[in-house]
C-alpha positions in Angstrom: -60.2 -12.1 9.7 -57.8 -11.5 12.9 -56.5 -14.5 14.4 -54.7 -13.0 17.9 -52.2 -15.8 19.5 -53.2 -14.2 22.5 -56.3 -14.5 24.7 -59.9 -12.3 23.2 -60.9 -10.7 26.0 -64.4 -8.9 26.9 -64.7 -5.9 29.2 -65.6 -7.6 32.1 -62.9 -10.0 31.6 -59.8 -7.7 30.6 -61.4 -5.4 33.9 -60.8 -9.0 35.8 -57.3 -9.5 34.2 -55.9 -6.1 35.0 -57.5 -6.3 38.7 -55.3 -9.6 39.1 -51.9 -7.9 37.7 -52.4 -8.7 34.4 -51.4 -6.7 30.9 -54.1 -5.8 28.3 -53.9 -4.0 25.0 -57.2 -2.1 24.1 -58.1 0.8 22.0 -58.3 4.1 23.1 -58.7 7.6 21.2 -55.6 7.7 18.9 -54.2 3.8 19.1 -54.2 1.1 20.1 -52.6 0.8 24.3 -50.8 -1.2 26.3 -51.7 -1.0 29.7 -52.0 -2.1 33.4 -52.9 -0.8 36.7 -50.7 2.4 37.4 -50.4 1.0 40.7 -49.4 -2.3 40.8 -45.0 -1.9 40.4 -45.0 -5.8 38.8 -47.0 -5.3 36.1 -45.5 -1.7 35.0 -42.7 -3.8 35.0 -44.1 -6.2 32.7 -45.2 -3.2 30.1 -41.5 -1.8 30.0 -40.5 -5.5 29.3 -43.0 -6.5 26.3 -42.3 -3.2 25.2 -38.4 -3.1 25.4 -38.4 0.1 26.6 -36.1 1.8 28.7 -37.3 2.4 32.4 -36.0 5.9 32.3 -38.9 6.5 30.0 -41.8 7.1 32.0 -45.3 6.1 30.9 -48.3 7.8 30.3 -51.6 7.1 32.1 -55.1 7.0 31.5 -58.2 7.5 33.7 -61.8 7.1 33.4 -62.6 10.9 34.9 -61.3 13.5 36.6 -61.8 12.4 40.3 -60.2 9.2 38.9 -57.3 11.2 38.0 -57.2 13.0 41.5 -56.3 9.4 43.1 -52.5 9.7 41.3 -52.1 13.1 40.9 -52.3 16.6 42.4 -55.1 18.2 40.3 -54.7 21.2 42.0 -51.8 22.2 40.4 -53.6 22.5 37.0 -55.5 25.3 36.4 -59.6 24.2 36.7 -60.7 25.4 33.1 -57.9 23.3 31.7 -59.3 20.5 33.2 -62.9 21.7 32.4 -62.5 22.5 28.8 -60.4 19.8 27.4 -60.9 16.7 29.9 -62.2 13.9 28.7 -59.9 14.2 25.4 -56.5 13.9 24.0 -54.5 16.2 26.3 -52.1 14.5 28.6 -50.9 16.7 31.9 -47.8 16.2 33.5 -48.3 16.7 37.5 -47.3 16.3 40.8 -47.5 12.8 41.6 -49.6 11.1 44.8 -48.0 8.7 47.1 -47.8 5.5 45.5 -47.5 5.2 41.9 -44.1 2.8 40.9 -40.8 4.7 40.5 -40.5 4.0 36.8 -43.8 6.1 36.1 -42.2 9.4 37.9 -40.5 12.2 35.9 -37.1 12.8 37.8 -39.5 15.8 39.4 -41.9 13.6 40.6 -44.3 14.3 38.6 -46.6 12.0 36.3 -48.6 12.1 33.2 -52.4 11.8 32.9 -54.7 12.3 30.6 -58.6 11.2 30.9 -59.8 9.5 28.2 -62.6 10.5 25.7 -63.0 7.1 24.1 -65.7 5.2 25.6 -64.6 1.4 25.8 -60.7 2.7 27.4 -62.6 4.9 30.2 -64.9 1.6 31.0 -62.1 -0.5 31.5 -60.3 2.1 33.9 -64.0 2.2 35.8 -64.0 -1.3 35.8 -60.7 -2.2 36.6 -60.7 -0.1 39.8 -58.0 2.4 39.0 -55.7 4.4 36.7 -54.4 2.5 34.3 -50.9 2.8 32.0 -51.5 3.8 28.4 -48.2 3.2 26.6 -49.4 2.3 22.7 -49.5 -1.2 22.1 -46.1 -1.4 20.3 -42.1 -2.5 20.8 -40.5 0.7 21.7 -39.2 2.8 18.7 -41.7 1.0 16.0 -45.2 2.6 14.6 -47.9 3.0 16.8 -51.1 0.1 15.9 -54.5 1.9 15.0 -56.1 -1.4 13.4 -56.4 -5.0 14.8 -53.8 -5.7 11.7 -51.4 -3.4 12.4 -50.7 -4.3 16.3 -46.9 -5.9 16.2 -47.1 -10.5 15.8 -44.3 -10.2 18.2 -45.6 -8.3 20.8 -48.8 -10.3 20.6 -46.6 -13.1 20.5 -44.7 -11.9 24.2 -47.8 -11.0 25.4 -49.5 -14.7 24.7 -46.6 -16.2 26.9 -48.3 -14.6 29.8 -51.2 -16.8 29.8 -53.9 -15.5 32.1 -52.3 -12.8 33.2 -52.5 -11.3 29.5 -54.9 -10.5 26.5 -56.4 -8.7 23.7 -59.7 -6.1 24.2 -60.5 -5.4 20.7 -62.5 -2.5 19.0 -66.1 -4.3 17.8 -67.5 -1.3 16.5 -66.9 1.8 14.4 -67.5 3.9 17.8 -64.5 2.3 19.5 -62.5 1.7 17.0 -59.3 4.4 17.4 -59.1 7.4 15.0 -55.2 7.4 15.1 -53.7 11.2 14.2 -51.7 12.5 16.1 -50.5 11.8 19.7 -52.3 13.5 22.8 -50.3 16.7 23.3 -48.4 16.5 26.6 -48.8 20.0 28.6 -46.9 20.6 31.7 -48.8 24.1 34.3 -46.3 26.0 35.5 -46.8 28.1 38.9 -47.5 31.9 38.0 -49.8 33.6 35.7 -50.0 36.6 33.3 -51.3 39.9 34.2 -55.4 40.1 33.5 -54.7 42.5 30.5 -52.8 40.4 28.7 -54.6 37.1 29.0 -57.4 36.4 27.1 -60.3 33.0 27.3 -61.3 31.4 30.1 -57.3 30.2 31.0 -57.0 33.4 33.1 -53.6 33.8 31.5 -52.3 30.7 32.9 -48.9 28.9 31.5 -48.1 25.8 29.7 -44.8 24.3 29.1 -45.5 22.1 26.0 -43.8 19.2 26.1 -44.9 17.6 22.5 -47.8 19.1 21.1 -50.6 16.4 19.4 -54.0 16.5 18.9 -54.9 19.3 20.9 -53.0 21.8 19.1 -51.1 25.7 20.6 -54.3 27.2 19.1 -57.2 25.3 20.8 -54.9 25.6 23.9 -54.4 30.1 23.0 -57.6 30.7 22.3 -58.9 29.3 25.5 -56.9 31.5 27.5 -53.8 29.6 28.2 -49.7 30.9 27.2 -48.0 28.1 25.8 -44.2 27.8 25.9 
């Protein structure tokens, strides 16, 4: 059995913990995450300390739906059947960000990284806790990623158990949430311009992708909807 030396929190409890500035680890699709509300700058800085990782490494977030999504970045600039065909699900987009969101989770263009999130405990807890929320794995920067209870790192529970209240553990209670690990979300950046109507084929209208590590959604999903990946 798991024995956590950090707090076992419910939904409704981790949603309360994040709302006050808190850090939580919960599953999501591929891993296990590490995450806090995109906006608040104190506790991103928290994630990049539990996590050891350099700030100049931005972190990924996670949203509950699209309109979610919307609040931190320009959706606009992504082409709608993009969105349409592979939202909620494993593809992470890298856009122009909104007004708001801490420094450290800006590309050096401004831009952030979003994906909404397929797995249905991770989406509830963005709902829940009111906003976008960080979705770094649930690991010290540069070791595996955790896809079991077993596997998350004693010393970052360890850190993350010094916070007290302002810290804890959502874990998977059922097959359904447990995470599938794999691979990564692929991380896709649209670029501006398209290809002429003869030479585009799907629904992507001949868009363009610069891909930027390619995961679970693989080139070929991303082709034969429509889209040119670079």
């Amino acid at each position: 059995m798991f024995d956590s030396p950090c707090r076992v929190l419910d939904l409704e409890a981790a949603a309360r913990c994040l709302r006050r500035g808190g850090v939580v680890i919960f599953p999501t699709e591929t891993f296990y995450g590490l995450g806090c509300l995109a906006a608040d700058a104190a506790a991103v800085g928290r994630i990049y300390q539990l996590k050891r990782r350099p700030v100049q490494r931005p972190l990924p977030l996670l949203a509950a739906d699209a309109a979610q999504a919307g609040s931190v970045v320009r959706l606009e600039a992504a082409p709608p059947e993009l969105i349409a065909g592979f939202w909620p699900g494993p593809l992470t987009l890298l856009l122009p960000a909104r007004s708001g969101l801490p420094e450290p989770l800006l590309s050096a263009g401004g831009k952030a990284a979003v994906r909404v999130s397929p797995h249905p405990l991770a989406a509830r807890l963005a709902q829940l806790a009111g906003g976008v929320l960080t979705a770094s794995s649930a690991n010290l920067s540069g070791r595996p990623p955790a896809r079991t209870l077993e596997e998350l790192d004693p010393e970052l529970l360890s850190a993350l158990a010094e916070s007290g209240d302002a810290g804890g553990l959502l874990p998977a209670l059922s097959e359904a949430e447990q995470p599938a690990g794999g691979e990564p979300s692929t991380l896709a950046e649209p670029l501006p311009g398209f290809l002429p109507e003869s030479s585009a084929g799907g629904g992507g209208g001949g868009a363009r992708l610069r891909l930027l590590r390619v995961g679970a959604v693989g080139v070929r999903a991303l082709a034969d909807a429509g889209f040119l990946c670079l």
